[in-house]
C-alpha positions as CSV (number, residue, x, y, z in Angstrom):
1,X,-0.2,23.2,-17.5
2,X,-1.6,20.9,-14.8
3,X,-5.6,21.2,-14.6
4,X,-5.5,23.0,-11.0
5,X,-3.9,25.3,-9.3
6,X,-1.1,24.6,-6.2
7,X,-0.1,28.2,-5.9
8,X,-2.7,27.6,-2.5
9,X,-1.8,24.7,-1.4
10,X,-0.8,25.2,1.8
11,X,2.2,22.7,1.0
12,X,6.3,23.4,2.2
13,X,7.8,24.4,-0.6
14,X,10.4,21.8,-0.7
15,X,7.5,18.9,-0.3
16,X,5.7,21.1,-3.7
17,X,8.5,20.4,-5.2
18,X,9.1,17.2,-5.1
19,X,5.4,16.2,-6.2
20,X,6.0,18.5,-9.3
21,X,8.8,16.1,-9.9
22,X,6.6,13.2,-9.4
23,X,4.1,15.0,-12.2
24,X,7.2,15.3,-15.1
25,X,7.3,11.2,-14.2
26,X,4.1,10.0,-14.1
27,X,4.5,8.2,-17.4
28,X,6.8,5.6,-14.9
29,X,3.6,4.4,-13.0
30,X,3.6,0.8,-13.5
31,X,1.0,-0.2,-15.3
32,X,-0.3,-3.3,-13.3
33,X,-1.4,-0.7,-11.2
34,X,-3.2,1.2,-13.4
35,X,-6.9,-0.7,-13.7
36,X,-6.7,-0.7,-9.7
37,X,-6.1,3.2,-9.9
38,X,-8.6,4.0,-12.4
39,X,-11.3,2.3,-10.3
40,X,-10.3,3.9,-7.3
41,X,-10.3,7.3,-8.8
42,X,-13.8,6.6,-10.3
43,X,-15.3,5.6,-6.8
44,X,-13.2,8.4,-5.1
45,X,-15.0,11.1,-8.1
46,X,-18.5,9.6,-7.5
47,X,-18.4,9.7,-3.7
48,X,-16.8,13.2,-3.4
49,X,-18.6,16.0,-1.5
50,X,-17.1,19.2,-0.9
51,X,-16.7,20.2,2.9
52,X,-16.9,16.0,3.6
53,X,-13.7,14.3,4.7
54,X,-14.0,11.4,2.0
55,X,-11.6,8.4,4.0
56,X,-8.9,5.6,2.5
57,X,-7.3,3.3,4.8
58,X,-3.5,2.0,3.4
59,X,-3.1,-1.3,4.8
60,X,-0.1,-3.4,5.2
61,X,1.1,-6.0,7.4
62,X,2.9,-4.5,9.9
63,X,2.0,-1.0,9.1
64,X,5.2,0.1,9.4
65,X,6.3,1.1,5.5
66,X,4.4,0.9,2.5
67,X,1.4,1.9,4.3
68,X,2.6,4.8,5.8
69,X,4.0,6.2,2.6
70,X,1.1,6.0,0.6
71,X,-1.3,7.2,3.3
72,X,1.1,10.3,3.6
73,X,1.7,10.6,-0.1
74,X,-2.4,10.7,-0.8
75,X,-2.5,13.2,2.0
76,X,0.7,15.3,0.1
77,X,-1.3,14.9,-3.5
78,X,-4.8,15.7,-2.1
79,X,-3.2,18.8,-0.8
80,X,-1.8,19.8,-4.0
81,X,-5.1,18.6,-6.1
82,X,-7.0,21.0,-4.2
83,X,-8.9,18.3,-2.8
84,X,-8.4,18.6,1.2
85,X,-11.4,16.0,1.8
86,X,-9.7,13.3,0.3
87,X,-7.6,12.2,4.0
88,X,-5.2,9.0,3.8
89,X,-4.9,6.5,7.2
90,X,-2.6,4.0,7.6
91,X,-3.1,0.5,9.3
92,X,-1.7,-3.3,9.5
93,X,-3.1,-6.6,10.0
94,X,0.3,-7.3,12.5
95,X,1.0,-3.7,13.4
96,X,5.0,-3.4,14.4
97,X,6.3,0.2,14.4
98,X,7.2,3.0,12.1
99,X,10.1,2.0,10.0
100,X,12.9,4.7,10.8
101,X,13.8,4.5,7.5
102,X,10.6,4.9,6.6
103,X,10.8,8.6,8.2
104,X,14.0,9.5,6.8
105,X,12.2,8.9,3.3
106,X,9.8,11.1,4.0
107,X,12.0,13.8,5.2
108,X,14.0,13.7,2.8
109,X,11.1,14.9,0.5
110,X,10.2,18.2,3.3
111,X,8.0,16.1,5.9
112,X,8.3,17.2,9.3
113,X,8.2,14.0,11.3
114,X,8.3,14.6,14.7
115,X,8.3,12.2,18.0
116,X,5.6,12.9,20.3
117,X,7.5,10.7,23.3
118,X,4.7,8.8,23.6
119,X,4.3,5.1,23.1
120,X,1.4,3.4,21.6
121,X,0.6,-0.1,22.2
122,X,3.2,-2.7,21.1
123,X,2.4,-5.3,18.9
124,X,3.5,-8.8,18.6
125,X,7.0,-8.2,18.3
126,X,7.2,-6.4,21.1
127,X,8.9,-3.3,19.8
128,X,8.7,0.4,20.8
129,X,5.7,2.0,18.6
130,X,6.5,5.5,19.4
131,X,3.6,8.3,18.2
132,X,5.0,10.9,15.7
133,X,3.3,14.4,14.3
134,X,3.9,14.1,10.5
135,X,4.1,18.3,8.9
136,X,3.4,19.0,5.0
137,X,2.7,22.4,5.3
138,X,0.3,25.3,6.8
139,X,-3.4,26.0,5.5
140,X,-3.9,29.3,4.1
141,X,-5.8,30.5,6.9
142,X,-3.6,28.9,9.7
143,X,-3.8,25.3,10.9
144,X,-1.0,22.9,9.8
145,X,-1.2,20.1,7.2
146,X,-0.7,17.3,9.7
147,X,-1.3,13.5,11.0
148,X,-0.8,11.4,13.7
149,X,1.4,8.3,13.1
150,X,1.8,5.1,14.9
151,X,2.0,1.5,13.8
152,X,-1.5,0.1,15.0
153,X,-4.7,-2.2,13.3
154,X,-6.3,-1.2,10.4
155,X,-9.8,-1.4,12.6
156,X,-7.7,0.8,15.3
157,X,-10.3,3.9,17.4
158,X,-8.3,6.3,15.7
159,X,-9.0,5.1,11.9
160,X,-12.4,5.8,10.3
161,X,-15.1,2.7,10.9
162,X,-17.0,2.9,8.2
163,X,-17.1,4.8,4.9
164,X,-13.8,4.3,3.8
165,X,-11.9,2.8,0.8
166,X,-9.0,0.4,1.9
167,X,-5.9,-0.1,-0.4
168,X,-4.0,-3.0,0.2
169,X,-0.5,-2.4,-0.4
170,X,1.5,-5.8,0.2
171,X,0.7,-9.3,-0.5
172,X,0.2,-10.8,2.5
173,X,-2.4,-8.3,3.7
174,X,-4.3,-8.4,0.8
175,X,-4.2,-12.3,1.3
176,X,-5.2,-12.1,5.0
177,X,-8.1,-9.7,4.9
178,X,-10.1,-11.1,1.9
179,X,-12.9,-9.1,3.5
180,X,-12.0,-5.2,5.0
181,X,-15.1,-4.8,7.5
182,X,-16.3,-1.3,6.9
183,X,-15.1,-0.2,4.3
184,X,-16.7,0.6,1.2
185,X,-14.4,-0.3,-1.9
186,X,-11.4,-2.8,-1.6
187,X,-8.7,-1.9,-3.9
188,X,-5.3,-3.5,-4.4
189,X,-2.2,-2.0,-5.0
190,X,0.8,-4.3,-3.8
191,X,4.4,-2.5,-3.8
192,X,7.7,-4.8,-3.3
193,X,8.6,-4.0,0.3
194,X,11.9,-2.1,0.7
195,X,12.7,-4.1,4.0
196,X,14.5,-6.4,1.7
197,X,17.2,-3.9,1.5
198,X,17.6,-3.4,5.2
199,X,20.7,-3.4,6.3
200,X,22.2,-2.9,2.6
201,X,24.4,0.1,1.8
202,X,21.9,0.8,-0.7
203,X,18.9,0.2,1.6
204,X,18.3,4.6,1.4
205,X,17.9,4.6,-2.2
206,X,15.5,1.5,-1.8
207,X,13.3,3.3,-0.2
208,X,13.4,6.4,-1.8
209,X,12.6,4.4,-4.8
210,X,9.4,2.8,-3.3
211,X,8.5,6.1,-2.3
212,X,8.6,7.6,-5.6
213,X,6.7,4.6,-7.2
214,X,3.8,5.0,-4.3
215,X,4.0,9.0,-4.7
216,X,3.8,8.7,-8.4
217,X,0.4,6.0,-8.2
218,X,-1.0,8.6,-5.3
219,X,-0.5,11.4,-7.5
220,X,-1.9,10.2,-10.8
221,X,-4.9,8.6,-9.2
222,X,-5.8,12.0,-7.2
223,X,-4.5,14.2,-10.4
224,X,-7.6,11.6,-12.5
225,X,-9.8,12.5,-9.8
226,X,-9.8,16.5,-10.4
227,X,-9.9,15.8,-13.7
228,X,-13.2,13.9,-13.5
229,X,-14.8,16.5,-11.0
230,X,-13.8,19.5,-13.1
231,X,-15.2,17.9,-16.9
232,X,-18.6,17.2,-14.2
233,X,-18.6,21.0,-13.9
């Protein structure tokens, strides 16, 4: 019996039940991961207020994989934590473009990704950056569950300034920004990147893999968190 209730949630069914999945697995969270979690979901606990959006920043390199799985995945387990303040943002240190493949990971969980036909600013590469509208379900009284994605800086107008915890999720980011101006905690969290398998006939399940070992570290650390505020009680 989990320590909360998701009957409320406000989450799609089908994305529900994939997180209940995640909750029968946690036991497969790698444990080099698990000092950074438990640190994160002590500052997350300390700094909570109810009613006040409480801010992490995922940053990767290009801001086109890892980071935008766990900063949707937080957003999915907050959600079914019962702890709405807790909002996940995404940004890079070389921003690119959303990985299609890292959309059809998330849809194949119940995320609504849908392109806004709009175009944010390119990076380096030169690539398209379409925007999308990313769905995980409907608040109980109305409003949908919902972000705006595009690859783009960590520092980018539409991310929180100041306040915020950033999780580093890859290597070379964590390498590169030593020092995350604004934010309040620096935690990281490095994931193998999936793009090694692009191009692979296995490159889907590669993917769906990493998703499952960010969605499983999103979900324990939030799933710690409720714990901690309800024993405050």
């Amino acid at each position: 019996m989990l320590p909360f209730a998701v009957a409320n949630s406000g989450l799609f069914p089908e994305v529900q039940a994939y997180l209940a999945t995640l909750v029968a697995s946690l036991k497969q969270t790698p444990a080099a991961h698990s000092a950074a979690s438990a640190r994160l979901a002590t500052w997350i606990a300390e700094h909570y207020q109810a009613g006040a959006e409480l801010p992490l920043i995922v940053v990767c390199t290009g801001n086109s994989r890892r980071s935008v799985l766990l900063s949707t995945l937080l957003n999915l387990s907050a959600a079914y934590c019962g702890l709405p303040e807790i909002r996940g943002y995404s940004g890079g240190t070389h921003p690119s473009a959303v990985n299609s493949r890292t959309i059809a990971a998330l849809r194949a969980i119940g995320v609504e990704v849908w392109p806004l036909g709009t175009e944010a600013a390119r990076g380096e590469e030169g690539l398209p950056n379409p925007r999308y509208q990313f769905y995980w379900g409907r608040q109980l009284f109305g409003g949908a569950l919902e972000s705006l994605e595009f690859s783009k800086t960590y520092h980018d107008a539409s991310n929180p300034q100041t306040g915020f915890g950033a999780l580093m999720v890859c290597d070379e980011a964590d390498a590169a920004c030593p020092v995350v101006t604004g934010a309040a905690i620096r935690v990281s969290l490095p994931f193998v990147d999936p793009k090694a398998r692009d191009g692979f006939a296995d490159e889907a399940e590669a993917y769906a893999a990493c998703r499952d070992d960010i969605g499983r570290l999103a979900l324990a650390t939030l799933m710690e968190v409720r714990r901690m505020l309800d024993t405050s009680l």
